[in-house]
Backbone as a ProteinNet text record, in pm:
[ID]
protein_1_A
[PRIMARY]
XXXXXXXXXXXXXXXXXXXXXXXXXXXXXXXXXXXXXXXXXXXXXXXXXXXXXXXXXXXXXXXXXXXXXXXXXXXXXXXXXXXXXXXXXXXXXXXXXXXXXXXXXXXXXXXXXXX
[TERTIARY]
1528.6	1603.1	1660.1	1704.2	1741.4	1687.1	1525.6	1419.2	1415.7	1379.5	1401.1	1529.2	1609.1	1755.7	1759.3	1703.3	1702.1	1590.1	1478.5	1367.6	1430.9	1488.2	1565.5	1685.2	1731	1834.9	1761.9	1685.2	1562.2	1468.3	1441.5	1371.4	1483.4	1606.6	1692.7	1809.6	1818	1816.4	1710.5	1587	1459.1	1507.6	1480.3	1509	1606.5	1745.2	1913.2	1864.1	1823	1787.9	1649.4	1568.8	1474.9	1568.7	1627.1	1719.1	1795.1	1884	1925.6	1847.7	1748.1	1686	1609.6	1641.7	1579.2	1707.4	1815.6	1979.1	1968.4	1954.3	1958.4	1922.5	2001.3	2020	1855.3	1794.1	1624.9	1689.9	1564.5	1599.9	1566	1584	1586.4	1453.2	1358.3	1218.8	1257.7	1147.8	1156.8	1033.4	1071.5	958.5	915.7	721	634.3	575.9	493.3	391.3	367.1	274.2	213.4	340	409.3	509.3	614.4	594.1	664.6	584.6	443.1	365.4	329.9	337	333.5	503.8	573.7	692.8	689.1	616.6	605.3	537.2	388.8	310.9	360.9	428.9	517.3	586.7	661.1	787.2	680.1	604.2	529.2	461.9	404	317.3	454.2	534.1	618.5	720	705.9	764.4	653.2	529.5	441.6	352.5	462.8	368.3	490.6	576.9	702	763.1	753.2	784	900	1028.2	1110.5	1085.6	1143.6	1077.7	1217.7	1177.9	1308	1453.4	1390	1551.9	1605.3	1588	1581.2	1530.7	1479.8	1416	1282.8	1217.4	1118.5	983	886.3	743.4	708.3	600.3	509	385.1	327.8	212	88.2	-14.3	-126.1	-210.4	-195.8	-237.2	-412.7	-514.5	-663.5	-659.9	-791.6	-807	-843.5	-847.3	-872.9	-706.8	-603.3	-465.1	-436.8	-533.3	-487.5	-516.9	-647.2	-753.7	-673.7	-636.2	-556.9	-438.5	-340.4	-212.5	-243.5	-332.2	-375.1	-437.3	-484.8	-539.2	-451.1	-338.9	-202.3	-132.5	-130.4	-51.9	-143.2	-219.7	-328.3	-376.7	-333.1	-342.4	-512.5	-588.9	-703.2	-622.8	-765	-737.6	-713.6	-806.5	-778.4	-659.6	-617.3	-492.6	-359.7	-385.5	-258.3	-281.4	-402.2	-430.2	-381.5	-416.3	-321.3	-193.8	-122.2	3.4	80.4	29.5	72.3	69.6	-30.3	-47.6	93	88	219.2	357.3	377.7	494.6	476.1	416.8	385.5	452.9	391.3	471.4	564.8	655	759.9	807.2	941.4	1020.4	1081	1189.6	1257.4	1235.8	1060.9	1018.4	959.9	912.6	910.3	1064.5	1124.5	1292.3	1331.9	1309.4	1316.8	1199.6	1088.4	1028.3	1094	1128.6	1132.9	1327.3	1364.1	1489.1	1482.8	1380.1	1296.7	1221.4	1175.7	1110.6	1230.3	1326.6	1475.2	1515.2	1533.7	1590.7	1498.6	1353	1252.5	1275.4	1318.7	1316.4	1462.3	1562.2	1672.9	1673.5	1595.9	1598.2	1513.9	1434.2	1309.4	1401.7	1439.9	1508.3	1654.6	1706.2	1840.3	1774.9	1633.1	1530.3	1532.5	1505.2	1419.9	1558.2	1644.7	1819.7	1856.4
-5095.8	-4987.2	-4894.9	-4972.8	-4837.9	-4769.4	-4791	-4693.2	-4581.9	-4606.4	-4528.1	-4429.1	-4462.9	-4358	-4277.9	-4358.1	-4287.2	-4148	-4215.9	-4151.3	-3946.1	-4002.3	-3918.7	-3844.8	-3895.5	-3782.3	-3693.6	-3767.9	-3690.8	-3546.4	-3574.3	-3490.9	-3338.5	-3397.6	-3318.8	-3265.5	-3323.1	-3226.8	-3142.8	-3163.6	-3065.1	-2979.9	-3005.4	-2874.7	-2818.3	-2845.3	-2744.2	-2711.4	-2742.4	-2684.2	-2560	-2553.7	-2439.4	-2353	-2383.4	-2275.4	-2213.7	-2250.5	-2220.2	-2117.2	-2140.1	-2059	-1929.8	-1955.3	-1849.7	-1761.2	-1792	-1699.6	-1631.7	-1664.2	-1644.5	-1471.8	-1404.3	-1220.2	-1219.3	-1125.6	-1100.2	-1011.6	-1069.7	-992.6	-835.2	-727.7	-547.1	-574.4	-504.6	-446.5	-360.6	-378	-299.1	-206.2	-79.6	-43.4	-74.5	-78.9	-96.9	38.6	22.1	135.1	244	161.9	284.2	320.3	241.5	327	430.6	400.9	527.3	654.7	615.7	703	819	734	752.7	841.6	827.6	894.2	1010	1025.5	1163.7	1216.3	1180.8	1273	1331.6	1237.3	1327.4	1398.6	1370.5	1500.7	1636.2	1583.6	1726.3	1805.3	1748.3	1775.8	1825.8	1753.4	1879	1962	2021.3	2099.5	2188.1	2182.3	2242.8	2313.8	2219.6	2291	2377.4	2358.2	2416.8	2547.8	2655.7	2784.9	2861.6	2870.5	2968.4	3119.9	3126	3264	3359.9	3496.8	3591.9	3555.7	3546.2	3496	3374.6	3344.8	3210.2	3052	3075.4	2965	2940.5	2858.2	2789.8	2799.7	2882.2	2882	2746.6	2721.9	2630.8	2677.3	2622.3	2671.5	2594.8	2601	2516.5	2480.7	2329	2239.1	2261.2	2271.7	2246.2	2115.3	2093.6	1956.7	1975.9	2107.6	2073.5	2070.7	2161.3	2110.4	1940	1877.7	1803.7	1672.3	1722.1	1655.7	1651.8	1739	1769	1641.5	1667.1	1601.9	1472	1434.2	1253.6	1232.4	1331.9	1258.4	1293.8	1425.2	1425.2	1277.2	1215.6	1098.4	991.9	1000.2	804.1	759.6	819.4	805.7	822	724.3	761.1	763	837.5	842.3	676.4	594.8	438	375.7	396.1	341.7	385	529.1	559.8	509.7	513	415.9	255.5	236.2	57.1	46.6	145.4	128.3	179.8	268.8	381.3	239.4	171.4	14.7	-77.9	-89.1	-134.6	-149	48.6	94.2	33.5	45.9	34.3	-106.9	-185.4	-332.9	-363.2	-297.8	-311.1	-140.4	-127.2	10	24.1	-113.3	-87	-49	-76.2	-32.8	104.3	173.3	281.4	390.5	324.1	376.7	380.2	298.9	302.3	418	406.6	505.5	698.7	698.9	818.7	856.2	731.2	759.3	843.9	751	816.5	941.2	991.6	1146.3	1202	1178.5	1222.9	1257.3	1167.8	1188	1242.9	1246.5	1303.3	1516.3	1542.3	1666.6	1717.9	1632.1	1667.5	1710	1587.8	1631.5	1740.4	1771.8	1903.6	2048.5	2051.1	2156.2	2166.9	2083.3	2098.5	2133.7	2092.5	2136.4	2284.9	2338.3	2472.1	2592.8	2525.5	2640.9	2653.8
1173.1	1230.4	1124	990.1	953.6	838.8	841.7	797.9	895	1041.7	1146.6	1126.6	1111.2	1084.7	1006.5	888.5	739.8	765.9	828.2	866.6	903.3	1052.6	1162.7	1038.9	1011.5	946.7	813.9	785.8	643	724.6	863.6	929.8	993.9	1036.9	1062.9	935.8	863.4	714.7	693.6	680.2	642	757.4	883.3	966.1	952	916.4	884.6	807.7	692.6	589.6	582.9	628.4	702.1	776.8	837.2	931.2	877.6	767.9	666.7	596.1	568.3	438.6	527.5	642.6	728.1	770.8	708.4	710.2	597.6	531.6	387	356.7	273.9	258.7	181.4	266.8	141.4	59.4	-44.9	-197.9	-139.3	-226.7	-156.1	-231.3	-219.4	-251.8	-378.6	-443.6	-597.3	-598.7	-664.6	-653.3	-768.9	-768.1	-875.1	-896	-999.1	-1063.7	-957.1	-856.9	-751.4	-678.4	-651.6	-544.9	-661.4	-764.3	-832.3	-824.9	-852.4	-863.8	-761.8	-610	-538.6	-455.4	-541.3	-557.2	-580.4	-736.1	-803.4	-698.3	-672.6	-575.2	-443.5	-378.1	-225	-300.8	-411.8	-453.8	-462.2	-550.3	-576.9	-436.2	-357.1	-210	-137.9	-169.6	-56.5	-125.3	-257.3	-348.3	-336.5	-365.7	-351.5	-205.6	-118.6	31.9	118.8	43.5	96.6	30	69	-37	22.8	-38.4	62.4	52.9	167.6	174.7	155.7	193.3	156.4	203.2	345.8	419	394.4	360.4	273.8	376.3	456.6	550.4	451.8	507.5	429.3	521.2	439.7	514.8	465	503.2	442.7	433.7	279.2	266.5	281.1	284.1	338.8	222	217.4	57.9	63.6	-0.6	83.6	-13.3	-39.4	-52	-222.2	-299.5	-392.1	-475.2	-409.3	-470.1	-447.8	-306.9	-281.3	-397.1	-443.7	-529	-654.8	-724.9	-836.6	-854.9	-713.5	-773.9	-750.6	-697.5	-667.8	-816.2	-868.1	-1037.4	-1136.4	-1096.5	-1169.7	-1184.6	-1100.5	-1082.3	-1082	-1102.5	-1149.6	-1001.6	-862	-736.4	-683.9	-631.5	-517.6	-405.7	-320.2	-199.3	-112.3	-174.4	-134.8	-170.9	-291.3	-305.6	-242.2	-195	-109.3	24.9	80.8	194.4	172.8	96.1	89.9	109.1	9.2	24.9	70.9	180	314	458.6	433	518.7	488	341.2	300.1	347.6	327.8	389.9	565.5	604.4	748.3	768.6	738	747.6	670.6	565.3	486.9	493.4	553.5	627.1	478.5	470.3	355.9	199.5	204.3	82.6	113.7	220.3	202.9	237.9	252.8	237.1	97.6	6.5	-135.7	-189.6	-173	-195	-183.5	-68.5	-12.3	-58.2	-125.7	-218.1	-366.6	-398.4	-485.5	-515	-471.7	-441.2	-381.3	-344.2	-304.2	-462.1	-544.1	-642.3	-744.2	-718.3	-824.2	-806.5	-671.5	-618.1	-699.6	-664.1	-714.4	-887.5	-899	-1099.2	-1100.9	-1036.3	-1082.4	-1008.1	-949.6	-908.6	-1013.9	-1073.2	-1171.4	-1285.4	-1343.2	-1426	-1433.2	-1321.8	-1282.3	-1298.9	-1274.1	-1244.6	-1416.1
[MASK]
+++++++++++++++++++++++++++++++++++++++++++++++++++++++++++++++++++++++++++++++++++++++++++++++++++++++++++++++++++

């Protein structure tokens, strides 16, 4: 009997303990290489597709595919690799929330650049 016990409380420790680790705060997402990269390039695509105009509202201008071609090899970017990690963002929010902090703050420095 009290292998059986020992048994039973070894099995219901492992489970508190799983339940536990399923409370537990996740680490925040970091960005890597491509998602920096992939940083620079939205800053630039919508610095570049966005032009104000006199009144000071904002036209937008229309990218074709060879500006588009340009800033994807400005930045080390294929068209496949932004497909992967456009999938990425898709199933991880908070890493494309870090991302789009980023090109937040890539716009901010290029415009304090430009003044």
């Amino acid at each position: 009997m009290k292998f059986c016990n020992s048994l039973r409380i070894f099995i219901l420790s492992f489970v508190f303990c799983c339940a536990l680790s399923g409370c537990s705060e996740k680490k925040s997402s970091v960005l890597d290489k491509d998602d920096i990269r992939i940083a620079g390039f939205y800053c630039d695509y919508l610095l570049l597709s966005g032009v104000e105009s006199d009144n000071g509202g904002v036209e937008l201008a229309v990218i074709d595919s060879v500006d588009l071609n340009e800033l994807l090899v400005r930045h080390a970017l294929t068209r496949e690799s932004m497909q992967r990690k456009m999938e990425a963002y898709k199933r991880n929010p908070e890493l494309w929330r870090l991302v789009l902090e980023q090109v937040r703050a890539n716009i901010r420095k290029k415009a304090a650049t430009a003044q």
